[in-house]
C-alpha positions in Angstrom: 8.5 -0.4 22.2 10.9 -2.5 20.6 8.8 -4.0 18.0 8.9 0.2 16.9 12.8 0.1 17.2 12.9 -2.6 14.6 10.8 -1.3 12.2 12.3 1.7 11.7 14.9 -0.6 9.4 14.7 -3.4 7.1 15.7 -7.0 7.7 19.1 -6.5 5.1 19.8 -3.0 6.7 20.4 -4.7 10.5 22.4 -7.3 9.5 24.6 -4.9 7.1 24.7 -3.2 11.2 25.1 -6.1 13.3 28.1 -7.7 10.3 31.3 -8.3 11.7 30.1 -7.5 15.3 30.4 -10.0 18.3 26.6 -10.0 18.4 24.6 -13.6 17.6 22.2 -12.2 15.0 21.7 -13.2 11.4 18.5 -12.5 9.9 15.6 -14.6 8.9 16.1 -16.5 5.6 13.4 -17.6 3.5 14.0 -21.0 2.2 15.8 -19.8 -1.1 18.0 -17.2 0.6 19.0 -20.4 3.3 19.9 -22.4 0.3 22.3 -20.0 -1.0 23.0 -18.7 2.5 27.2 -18.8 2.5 27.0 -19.8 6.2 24.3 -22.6 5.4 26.3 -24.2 2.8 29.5 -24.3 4.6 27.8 -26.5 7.0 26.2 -28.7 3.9 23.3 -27.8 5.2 21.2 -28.1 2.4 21.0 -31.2 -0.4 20.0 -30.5 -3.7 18.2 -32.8 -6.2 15.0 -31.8 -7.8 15.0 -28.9 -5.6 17.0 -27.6 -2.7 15.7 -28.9 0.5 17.1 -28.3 4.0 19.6 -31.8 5.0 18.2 -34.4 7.2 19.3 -33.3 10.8 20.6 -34.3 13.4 23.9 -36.0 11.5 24.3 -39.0 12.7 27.5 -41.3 11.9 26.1 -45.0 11.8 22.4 -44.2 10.4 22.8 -41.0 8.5 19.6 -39.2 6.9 19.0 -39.3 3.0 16.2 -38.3 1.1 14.4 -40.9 -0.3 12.3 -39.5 -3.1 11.9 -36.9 -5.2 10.0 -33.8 -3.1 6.9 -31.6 -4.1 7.4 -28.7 -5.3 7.2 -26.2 -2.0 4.9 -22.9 -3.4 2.3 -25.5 -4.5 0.5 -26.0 -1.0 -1.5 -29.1 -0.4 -0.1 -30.8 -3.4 0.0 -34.1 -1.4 -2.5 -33.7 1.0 -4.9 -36.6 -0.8 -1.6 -38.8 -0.7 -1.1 -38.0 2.7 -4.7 -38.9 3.8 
């Protein structure tokens, strides 16, 4: 029943309702919409180098995270797998 509810409108046209309400709802992201998310990069939630990648979580004060290298390229799937094995 409620999976009929939410179909009935599109991800952008519930948040547009749910905006400026009291209600904890923000939509689904995909990783590019995240990165450029206003919310997101308030909280510096996101490092950019060769690409934008999500920051190293949880934050912590005497061994923070970094990112070390230089990340694959996300749409091409498996393109370290051989390194990986």
């Amino acid at each position: 029943e409620l999976e009929a509810v939410f179909m009935r409108r599109s991800r952008d046209e519930w948040a547009s309702r749910f905006a400026g309400s009291d209600a904890c709802c923000h939509p689904v992201l995909s990783l590019d919409e995240a990165a450029t998310d206003g919310h997101a990069r308030a909280r510096g939630s996101h490092v950019e180098g060769d690409s934008t990648l999500p920051a190293p979580r949880p934050l912590l004060s005497s061994t923070p995270g970094v990112r070390r290298r230089h990340m694959p390229d996300r749409r091409v799937a498996g393109a370290h797998t051989a390194d990986a094995l």
